[in-house]
C-alpha positions as CSV (number, residue, x, y, z in Angstrom):
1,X,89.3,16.9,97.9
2,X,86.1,17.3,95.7
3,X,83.9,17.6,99.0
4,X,86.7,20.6,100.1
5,X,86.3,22.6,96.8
6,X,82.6,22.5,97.3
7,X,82.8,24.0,100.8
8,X,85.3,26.9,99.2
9,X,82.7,27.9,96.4
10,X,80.1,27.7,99.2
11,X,81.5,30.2,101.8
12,X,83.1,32.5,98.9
13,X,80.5,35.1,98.2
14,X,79.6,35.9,94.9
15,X,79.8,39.5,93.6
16,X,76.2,40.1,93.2
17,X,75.5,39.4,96.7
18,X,77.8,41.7,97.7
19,X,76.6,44.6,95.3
20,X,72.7,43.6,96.7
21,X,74.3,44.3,100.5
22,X,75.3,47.3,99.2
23,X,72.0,48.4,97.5
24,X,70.2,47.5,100.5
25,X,72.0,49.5,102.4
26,X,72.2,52.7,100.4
27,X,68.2,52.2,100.6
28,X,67.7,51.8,103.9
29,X,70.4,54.8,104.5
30,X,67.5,57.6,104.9
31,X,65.6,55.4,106.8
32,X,68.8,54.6,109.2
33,X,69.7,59.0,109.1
34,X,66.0,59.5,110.2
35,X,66.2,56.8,112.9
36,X,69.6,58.5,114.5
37,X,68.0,62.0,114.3
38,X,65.2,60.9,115.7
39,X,67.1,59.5,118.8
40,X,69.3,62.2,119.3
41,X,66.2,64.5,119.6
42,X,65.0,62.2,121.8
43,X,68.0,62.2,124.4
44,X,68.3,66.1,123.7
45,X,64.4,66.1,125.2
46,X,65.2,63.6,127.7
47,X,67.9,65.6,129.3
48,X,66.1,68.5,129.1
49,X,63.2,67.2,131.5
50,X,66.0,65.6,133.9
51,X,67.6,69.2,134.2
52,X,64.3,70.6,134.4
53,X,63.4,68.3,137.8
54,X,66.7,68.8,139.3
55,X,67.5,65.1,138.5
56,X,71.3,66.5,137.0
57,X,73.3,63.6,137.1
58,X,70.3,61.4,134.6
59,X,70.7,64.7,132.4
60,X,74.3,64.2,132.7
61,X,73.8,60.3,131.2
62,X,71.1,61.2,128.7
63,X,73.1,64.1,127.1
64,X,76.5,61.8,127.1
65,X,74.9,59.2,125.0
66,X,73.8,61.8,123.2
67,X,77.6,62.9,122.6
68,X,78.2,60.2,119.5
69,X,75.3,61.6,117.6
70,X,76.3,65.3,117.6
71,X,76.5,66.7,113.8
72,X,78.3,69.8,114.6
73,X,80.7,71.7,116.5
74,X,77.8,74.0,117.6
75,X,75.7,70.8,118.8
76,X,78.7,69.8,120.5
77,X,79.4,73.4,122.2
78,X,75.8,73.5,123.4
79,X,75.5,69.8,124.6
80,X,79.0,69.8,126.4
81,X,77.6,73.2,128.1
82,X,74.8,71.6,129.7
83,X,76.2,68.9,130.7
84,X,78.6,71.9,132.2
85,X,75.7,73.4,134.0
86,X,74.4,70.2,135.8
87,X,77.6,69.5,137.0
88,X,78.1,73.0,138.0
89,X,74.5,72.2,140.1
90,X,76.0,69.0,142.0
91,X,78.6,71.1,143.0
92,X,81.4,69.5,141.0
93,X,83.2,72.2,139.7
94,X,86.3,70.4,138.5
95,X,84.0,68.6,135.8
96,X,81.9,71.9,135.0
97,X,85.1,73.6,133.9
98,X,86.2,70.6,131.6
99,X,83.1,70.7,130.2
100,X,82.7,74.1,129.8
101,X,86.1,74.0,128.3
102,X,84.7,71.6,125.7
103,X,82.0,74.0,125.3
104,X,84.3,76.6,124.4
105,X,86.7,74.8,122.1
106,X,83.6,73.8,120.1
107,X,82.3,77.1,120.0
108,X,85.7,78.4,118.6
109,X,85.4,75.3,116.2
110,X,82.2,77.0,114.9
111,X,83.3,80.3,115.4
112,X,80.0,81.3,117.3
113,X,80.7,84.3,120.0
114,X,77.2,83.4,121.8
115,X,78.2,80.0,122.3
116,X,81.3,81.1,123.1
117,X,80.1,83.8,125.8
118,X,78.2,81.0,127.7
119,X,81.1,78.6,127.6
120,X,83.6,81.2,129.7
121,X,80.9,82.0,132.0
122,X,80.4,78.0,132.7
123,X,84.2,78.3,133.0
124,X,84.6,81.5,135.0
125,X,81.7,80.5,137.2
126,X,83.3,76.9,138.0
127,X,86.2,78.5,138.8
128,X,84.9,80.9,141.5
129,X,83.7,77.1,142.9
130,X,87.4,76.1,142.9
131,X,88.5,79.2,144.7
132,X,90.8,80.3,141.3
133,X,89.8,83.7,141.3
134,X,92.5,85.1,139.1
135,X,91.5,82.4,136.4
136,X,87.8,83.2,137.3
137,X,88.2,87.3,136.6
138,X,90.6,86.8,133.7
139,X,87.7,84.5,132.5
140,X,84.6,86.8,133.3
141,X,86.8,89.5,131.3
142,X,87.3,87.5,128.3
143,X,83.1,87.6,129.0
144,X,82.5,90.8,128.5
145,X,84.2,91.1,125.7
146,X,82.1,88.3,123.8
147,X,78.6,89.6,125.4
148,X,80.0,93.2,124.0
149,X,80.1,91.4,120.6
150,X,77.3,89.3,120.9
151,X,75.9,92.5,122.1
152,X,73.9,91.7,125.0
153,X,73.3,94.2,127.5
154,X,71.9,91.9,130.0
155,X,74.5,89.8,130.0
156,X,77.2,92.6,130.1
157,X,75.4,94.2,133.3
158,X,75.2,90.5,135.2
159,X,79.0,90.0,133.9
160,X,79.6,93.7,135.3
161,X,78.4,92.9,138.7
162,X,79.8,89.4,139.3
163,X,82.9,90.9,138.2
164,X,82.5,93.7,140.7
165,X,81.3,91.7,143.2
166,X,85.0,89.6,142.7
167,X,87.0,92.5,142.8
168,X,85.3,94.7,145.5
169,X,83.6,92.6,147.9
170,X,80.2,93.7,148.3
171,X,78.0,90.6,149.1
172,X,80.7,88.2,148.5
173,X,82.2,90.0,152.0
174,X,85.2,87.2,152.6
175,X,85.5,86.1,149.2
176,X,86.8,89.4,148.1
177,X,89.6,89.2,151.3
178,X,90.5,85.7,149.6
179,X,90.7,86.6,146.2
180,X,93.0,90.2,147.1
181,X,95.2,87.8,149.1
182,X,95.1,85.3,146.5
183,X,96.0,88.1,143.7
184,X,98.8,89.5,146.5
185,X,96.3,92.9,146.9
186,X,97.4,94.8,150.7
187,X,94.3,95.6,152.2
188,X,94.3,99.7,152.7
């Protein structure tokens, strides 16, 4: 029994270990904060060269494991936005609206319109992919209003057009046939 009680006292830690854990810890905390930011700004740069030379899907990898280490809603909107985009660029619209519906709750999180102007045209546009034009108008609406707010006139002339383009025809020619059949439009 006596050898027993020595192996019990052994593996029992005492207090002041526990409190020097502790302190160690809560030391090495900026050091471990710098270390995360560091990283993150890392994978954020990553990414950003992968987009740059159309390699989307290793943007796609960096920004996710960049996900964990977001701070904010705003990070979040603008991360989940680009990983929108390069999906969006391997033609996998599906993914590019759940991302860019991501984007967009984020953005609401935050409250930011800019954010959440670039989140329904990711939407809108990945929609217009899918062939849901009704979504895709209803979405480049909702758009407008935002770039009104945000204001950007740019943006409002580009939203202005596409929009145009999905109602009237123009250069989308067969895609405006599909989308007034689609909406139950009689051609006149």
């Amino acid at each position: 029994m006596g050898s027993t009680k020595g192996t019990v006292r052994l593996k029992k830690p005492r207090v002041s270990e526990k409190q020097e854990d502790v302190s160690a810890t809560i030391r090495l905390s900026p050091c471990l904060s710098a270390l995360t930011d560091a990283v993150s700004r890392a994978l954020d740069n990553i990414g950003h060269v992968y987009a740059r030379i159309g390699k989307f899907q290793q943007a796609i990898n960096t920004w996710e494991e960049k996900i964990p280490l977001a701070q904010s809603s705003l990070e979040k909107a603008w991360l989940f936005h680009e990983i929108g985009r390069c999906y969006l660029e391997l033609d996998k619209a599906e993914e590019a609206q759940k991302y860019g519906q991501k984007s967009l709750k984020s953005a609401d999180e935050e409250g930011d319109v800019e954010w959440q102007l670039h989140a329904t045209v990711l939407v809108a546009q990945a929609q217009v992919k899918l062939k849901d034009y009704r979504s895709a108008i209803l979405n480049f609406e909702r758009a407008l209003d935002k770039a009104k707010l945000v204001p950007s006139e740019a943006a409002q002339k580009g939203i202005i057009a596409v929009r145009g383009l999905l109602r009237g025809g123009g250069a989308l020619g067969s895609l405006s046939e599909q989308l007034k059949s689609q909406l139950g439009y009689s051609s006149r």
